[in-house]
VEXFIFI-550220 format. One record per atom (N, C-alpha, C, CB): atom name; residue in three letters; residue number from 1; x negated, y, z negated. Coordinates in pm, 1 decimal, m for minus. Each point is the difference from the previous one (the first is absolute). Glycine has a CB too. Layout:
N
NODE  atome  residu  num        xx        yy        zz
NODE     CA     Ala  NUM         X         Y         Z
...
This chain:
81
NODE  atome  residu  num        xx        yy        zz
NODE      N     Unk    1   m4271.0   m4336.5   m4552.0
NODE     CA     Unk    1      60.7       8.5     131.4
NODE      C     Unk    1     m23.6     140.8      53.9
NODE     CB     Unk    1     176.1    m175.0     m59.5
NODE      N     Unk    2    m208.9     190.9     214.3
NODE     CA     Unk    2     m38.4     142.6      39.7
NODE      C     Unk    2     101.0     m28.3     100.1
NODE     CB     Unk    2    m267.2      78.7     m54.0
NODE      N     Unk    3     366.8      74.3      66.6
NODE     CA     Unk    3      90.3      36.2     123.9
NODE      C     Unk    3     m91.4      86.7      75.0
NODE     CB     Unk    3     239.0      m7.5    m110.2
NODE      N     Unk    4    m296.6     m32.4     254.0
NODE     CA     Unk    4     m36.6     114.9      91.9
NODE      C     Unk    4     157.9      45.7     109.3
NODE     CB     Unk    4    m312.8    m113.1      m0.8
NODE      N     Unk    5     301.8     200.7       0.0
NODE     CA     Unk    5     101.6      86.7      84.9
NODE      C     Unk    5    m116.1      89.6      92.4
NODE     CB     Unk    5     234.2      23.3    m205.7
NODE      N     Unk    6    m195.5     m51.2     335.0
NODE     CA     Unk    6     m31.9      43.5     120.7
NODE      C     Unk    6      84.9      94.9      26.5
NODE     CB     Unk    6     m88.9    m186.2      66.8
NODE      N     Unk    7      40.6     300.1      13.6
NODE     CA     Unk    7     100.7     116.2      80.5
NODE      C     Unk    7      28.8      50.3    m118.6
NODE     CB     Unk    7     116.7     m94.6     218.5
NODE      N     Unk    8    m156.3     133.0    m330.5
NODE     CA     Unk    8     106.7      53.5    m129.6
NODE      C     Unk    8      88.2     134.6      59.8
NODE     CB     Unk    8    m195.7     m73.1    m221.9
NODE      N     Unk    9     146.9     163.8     298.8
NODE     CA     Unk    9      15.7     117.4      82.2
NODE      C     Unk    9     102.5     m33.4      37.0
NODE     CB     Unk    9    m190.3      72.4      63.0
NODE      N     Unk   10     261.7    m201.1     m24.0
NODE     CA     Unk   10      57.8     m47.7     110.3
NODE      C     Unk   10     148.3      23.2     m89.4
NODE     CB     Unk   10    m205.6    m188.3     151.4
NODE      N     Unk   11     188.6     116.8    m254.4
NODE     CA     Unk   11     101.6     m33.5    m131.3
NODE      C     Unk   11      m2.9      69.1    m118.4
NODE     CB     Unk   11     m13.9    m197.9      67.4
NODE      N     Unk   12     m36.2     319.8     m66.9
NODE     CA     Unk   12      m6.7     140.2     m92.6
NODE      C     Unk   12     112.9       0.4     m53.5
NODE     CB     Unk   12    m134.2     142.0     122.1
NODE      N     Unk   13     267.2    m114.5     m33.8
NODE     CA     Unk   13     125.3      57.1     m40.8
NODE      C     Unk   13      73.9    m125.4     m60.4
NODE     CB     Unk   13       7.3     199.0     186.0
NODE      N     Unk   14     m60.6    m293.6     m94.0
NODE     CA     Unk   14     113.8    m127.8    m121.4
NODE      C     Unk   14    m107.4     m19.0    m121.1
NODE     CB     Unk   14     153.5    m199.6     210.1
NODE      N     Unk   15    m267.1     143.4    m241.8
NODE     CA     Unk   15    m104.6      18.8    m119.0
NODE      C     Unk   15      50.8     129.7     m93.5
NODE     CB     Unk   15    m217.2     m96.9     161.1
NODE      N     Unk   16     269.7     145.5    m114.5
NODE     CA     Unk   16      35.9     102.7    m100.3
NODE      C     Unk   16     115.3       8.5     m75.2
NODE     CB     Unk   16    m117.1      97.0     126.2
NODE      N     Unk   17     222.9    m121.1     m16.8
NODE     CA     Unk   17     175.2     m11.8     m32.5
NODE      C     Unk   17     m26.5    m123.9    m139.6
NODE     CB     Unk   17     154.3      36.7     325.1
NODE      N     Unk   18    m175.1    m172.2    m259.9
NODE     CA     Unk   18     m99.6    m108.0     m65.4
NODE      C     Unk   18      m4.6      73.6    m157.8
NODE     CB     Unk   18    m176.8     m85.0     251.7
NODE      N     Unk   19      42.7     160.9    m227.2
NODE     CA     Unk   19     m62.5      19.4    m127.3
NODE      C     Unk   19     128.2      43.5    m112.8
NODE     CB     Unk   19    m252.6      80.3     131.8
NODE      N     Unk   20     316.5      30.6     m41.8
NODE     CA     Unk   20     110.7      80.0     m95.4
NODE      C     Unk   20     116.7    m109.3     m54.4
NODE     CB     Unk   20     m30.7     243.7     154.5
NODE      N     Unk   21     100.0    m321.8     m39.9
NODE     CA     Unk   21      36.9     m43.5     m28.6
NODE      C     Unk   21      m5.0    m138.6    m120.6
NODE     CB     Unk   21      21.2     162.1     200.6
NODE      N     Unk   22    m169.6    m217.9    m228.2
NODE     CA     Unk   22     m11.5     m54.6     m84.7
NODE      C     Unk   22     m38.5      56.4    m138.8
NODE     CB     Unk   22     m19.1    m127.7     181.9
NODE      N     Unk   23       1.9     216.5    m160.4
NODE     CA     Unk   23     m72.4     110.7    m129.8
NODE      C     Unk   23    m145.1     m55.6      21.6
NODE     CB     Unk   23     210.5      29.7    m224.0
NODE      N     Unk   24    m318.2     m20.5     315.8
NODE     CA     Unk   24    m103.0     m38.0     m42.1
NODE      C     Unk   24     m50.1      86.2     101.9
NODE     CB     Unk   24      20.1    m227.8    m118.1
NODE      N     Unk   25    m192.6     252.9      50.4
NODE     CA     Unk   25     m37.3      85.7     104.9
NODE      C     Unk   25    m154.6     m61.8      34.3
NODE     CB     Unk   25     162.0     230.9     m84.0
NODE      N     Unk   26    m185.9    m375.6      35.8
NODE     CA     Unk   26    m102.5     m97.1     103.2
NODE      C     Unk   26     100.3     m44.4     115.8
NODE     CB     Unk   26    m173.9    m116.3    m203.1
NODE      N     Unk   27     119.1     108.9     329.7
NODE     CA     Unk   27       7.5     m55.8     110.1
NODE      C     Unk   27      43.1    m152.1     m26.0
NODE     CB     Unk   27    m168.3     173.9      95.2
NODE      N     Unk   28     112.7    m234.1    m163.0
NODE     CA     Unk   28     m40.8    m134.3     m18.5
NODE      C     Unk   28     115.9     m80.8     m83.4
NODE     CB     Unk   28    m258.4      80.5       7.9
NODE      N     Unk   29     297.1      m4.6    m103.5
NODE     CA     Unk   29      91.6     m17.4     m96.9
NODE      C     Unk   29     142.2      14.1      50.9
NODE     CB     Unk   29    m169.9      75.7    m155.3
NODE      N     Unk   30     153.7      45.4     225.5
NODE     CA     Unk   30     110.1      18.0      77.0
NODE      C     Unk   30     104.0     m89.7     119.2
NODE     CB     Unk   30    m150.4     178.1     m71.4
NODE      N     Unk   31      34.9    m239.7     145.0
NODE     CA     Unk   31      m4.5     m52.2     111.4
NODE      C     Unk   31      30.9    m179.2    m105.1
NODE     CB     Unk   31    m198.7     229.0     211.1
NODE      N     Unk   32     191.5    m247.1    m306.4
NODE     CA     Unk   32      m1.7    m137.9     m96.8
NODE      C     Unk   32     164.1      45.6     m20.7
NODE     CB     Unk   32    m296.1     m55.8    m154.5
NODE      N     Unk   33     324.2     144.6      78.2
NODE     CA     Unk   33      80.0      m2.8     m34.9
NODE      C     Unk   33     141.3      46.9      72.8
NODE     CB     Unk   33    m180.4     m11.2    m156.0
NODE      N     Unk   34     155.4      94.4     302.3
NODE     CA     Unk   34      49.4       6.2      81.0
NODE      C     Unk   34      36.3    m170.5      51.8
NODE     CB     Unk   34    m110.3     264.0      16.6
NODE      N     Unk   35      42.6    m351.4      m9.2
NODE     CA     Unk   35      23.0    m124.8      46.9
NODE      C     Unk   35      74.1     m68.1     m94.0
NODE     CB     Unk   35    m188.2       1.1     126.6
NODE      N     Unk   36     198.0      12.4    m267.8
NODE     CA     Unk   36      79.3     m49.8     m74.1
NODE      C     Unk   36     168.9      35.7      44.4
NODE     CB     Unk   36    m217.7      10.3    m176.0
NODE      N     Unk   37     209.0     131.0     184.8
NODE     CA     Unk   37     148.6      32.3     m10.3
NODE      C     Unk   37      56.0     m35.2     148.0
NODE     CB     Unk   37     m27.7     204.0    m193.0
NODE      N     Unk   38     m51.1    m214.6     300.8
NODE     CA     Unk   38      67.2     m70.8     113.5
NODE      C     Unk   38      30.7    m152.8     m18.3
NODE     CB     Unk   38    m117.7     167.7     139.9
NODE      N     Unk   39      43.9    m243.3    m225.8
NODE     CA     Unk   39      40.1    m119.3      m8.7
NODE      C     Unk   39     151.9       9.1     m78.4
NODE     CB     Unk   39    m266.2     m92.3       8.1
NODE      N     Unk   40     254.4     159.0    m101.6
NODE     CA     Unk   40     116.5      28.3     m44.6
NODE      C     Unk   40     126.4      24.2      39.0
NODE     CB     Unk   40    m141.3      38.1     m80.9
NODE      N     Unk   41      91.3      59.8     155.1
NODE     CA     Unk   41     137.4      77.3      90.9
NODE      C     Unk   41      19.3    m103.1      75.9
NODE     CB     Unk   41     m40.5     253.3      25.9
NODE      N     Unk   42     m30.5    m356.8      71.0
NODE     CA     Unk   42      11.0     m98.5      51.8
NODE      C     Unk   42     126.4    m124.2     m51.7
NODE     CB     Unk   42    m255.8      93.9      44.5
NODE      N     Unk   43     220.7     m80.5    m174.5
NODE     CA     Unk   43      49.0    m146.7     m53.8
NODE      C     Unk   43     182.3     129.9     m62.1
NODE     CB     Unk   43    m346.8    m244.1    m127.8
NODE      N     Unk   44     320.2     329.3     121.2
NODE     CA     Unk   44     168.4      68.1     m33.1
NODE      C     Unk   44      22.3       2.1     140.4
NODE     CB     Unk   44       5.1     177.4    m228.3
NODE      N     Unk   45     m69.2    m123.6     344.8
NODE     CA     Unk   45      77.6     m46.6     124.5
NODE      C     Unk   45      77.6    m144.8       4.5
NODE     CB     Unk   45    m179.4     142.4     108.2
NODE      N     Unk   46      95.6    m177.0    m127.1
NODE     CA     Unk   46      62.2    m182.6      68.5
NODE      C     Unk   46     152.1     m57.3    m130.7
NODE     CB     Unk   46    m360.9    m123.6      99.1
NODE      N     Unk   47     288.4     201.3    m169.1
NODE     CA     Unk   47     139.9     m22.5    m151.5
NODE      C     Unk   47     163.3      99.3      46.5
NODE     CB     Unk   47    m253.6      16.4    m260.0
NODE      N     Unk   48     212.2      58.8     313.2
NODE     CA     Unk   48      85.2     114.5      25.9
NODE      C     Unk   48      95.9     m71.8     169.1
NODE     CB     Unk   48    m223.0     245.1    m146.3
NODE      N     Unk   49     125.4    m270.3     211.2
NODE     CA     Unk   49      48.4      m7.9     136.6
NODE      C     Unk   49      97.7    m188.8     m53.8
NODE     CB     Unk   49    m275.9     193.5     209.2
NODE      N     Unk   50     218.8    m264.1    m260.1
NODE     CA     Unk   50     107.8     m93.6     m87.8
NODE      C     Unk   50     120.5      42.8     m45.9
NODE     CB     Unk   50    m171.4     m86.2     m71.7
NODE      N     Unk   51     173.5     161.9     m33.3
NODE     CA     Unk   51     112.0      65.6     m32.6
NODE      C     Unk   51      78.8      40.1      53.7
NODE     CB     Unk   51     m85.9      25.6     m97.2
NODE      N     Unk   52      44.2      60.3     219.0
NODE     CA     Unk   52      69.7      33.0     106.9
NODE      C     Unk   52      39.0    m105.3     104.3
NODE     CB     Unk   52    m106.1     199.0     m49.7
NODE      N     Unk   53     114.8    m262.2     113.3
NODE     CA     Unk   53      32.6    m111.6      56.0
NODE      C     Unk   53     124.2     m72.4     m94.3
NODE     CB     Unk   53    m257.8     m10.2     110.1
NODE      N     Unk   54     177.2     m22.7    m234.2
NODE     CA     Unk   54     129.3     m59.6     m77.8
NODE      C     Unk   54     107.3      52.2     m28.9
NODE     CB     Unk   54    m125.5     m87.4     m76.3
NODE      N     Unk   55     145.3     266.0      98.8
NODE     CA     Unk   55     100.4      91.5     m47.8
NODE      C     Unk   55      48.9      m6.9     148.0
NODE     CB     Unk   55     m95.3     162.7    m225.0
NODE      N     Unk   56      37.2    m150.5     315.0
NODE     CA     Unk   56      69.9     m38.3     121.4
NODE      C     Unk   56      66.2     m92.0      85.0
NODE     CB     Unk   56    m108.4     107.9     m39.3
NODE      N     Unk   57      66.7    m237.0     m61.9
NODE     CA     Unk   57      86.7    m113.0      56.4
NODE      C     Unk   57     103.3      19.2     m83.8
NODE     CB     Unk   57    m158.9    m170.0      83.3
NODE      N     Unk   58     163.9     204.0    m240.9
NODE     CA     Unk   58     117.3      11.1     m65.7
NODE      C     Unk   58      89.7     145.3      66.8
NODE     CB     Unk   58    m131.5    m137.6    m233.9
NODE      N     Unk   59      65.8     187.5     248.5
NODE     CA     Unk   59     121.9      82.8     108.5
NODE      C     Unk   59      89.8     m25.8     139.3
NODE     CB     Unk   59    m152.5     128.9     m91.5
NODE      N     Unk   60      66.1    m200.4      98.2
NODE     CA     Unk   60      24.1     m78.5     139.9
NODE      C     Unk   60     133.8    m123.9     m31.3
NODE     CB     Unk   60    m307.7      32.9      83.9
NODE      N     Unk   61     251.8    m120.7    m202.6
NODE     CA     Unk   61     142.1     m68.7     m72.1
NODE      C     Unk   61     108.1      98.8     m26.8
NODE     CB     Unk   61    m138.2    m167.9    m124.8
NODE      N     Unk   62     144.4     264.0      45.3
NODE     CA     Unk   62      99.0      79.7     m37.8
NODE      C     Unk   62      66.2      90.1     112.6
NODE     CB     Unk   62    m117.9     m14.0    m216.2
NODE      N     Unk   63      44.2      38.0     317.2
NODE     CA     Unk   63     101.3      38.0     135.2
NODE      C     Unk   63      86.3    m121.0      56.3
NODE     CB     Unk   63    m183.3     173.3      80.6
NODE      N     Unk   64     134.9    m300.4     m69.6
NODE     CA     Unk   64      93.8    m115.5      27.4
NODE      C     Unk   64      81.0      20.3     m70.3
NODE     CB     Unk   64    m115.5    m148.2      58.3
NODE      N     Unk   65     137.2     160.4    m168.1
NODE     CA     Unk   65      77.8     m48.2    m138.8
NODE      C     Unk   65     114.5      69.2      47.0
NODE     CB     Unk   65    m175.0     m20.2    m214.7
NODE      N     Unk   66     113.4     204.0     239.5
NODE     CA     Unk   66      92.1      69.4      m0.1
NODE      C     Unk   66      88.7     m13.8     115.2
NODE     CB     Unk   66    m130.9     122.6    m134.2
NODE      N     Unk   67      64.6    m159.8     226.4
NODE     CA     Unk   67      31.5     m34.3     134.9
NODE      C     Unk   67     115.3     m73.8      42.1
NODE     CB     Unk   67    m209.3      11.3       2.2
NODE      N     Unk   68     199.5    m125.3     m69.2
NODE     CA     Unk   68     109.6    m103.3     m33.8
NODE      C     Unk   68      83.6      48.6     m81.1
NODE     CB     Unk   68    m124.9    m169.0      24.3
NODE      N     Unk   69     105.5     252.4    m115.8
NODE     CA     Unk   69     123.4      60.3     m51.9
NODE      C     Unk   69      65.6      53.2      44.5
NODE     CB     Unk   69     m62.7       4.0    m113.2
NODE      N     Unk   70      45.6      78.9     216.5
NODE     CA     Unk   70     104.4     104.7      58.7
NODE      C     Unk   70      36.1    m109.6     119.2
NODE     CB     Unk   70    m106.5     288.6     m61.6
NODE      N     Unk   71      46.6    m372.2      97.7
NODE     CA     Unk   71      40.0     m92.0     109.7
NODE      C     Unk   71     116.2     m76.6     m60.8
NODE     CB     Unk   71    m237.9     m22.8     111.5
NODE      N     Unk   72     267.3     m39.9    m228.8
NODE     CA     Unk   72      72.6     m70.1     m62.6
NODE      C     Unk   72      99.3     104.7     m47.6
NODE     CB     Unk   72    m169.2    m185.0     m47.0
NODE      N     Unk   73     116.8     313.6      24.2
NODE     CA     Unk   73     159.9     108.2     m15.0
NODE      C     Unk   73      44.9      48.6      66.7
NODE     CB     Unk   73     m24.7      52.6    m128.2
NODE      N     Unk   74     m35.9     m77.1     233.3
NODE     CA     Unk   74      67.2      51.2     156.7
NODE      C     Unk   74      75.2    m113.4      17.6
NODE     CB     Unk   74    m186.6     142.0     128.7
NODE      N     Unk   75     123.1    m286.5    m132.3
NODE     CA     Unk   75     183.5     m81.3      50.0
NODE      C     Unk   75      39.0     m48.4     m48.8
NODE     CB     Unk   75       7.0     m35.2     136.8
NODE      N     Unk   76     m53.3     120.2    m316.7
NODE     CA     Unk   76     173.6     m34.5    m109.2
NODE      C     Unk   76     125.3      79.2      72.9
NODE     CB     Unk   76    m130.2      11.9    m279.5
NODE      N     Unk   77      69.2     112.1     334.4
NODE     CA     Unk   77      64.3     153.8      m7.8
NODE      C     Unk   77      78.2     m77.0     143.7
NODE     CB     Unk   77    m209.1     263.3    m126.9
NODE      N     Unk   78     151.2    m318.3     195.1
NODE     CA     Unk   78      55.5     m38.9     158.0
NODE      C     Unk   78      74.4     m98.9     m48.1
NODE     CB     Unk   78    m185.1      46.3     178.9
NODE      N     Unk   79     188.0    m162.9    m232.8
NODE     CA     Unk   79      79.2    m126.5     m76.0
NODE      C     Unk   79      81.2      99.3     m41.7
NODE     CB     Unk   79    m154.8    m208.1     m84.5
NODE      N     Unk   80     207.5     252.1      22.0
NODE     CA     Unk   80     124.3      51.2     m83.8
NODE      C     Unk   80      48.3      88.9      94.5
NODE     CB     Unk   80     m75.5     m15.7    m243.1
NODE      N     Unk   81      42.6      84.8     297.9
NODE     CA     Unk   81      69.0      86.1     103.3
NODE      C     Unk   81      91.0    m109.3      94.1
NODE     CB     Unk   81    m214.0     200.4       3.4
């Protein structure tokens, strides 16, 4: 398999961040394995933004909960008065 990259001039500074950031210092390897870890980071996004949603509907239950509680001790407190 051959990667041609056009404009390289263009994409110097990310090809590089890239390189460092993968520990590699082929272009080619970099740019492979740079694509790995976005798929990655991809698939912990979509796992993460789940999690979150689900911690937010359960928060969302537990403010009712609480909600009704003080609603129901507010007119014990009014009943007995």
């Amino acid at each position: 398999m051959a990667i041609t990259i056009r404009d390289i001039d263009k994409h110097y500074f990310m090809i590089e961040d890239l390189k460092a950031l993968t520990n590699s210092n082929v272009t080619t390897k970099a740019l492979i394995k740079g694509g790995y870890m976005a798929v990655e980071l991809g698939k912990q996004y979509e796992d993460e933004k789940e999690r979150r949603l689900k911690a937010e509907a359960e928060l969302a239950a537990l403010r009712e909960t609480i909600k009704q509680y003080l609603s129901s001790q507010q007119a014990l407190i009014s009943a007995v008065k």
